[in-house]
N, C-alpha and C positions, 0 to 999 in steps of 0.2 A: 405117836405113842408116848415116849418119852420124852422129855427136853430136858433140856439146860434151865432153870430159873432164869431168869434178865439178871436179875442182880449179880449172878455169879458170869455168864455173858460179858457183862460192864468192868467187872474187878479181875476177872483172870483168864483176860483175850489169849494169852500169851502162855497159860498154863495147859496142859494134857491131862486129863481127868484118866484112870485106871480104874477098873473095879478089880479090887483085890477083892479074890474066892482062894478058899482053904483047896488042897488036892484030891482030898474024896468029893467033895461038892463039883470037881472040874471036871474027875473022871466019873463017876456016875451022872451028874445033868446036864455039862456041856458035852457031853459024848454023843447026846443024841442031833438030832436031824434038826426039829425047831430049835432049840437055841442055837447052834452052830449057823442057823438061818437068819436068827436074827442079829447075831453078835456081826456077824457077816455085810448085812442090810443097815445098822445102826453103825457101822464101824467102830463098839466097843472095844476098847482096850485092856488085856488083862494082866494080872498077874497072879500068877499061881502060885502059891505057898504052904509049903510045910508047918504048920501050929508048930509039933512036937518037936523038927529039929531050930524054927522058931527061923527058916531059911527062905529064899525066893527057888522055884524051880523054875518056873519059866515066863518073859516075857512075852506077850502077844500083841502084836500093835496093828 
């Protein structure tokens, strides 16, 4: 489904890639069943964050 480019593969073997998502976007789309399946399946990383207080609320590795 998704990959990594090669290029980014080659230059940041070493680095951990996060999708930063805002908290309404976490608690309304990742609350449901498909995404939680795929982030699951895909071993995305997240990070949740507040816009407005401009903070991290939670890590998910």
């Amino acid at each position: 489904m998704w990959g990594v480019p090669p290029a980014l593969n080659i230059q940041f073997k070493c680095a951990t890639a996060y999708l930063a998502v805002p908290i309404a976007t976490y608690e309304s789309f990742f609350s449901r069943e498909l995404p939680q399946a795929s982030v699951r399946q895909h071993q995305v990383k997240l990070i949740v964050y507040n816009p407005v207080q401009e903070a991290i609320v939670k890590w998910i590795d």
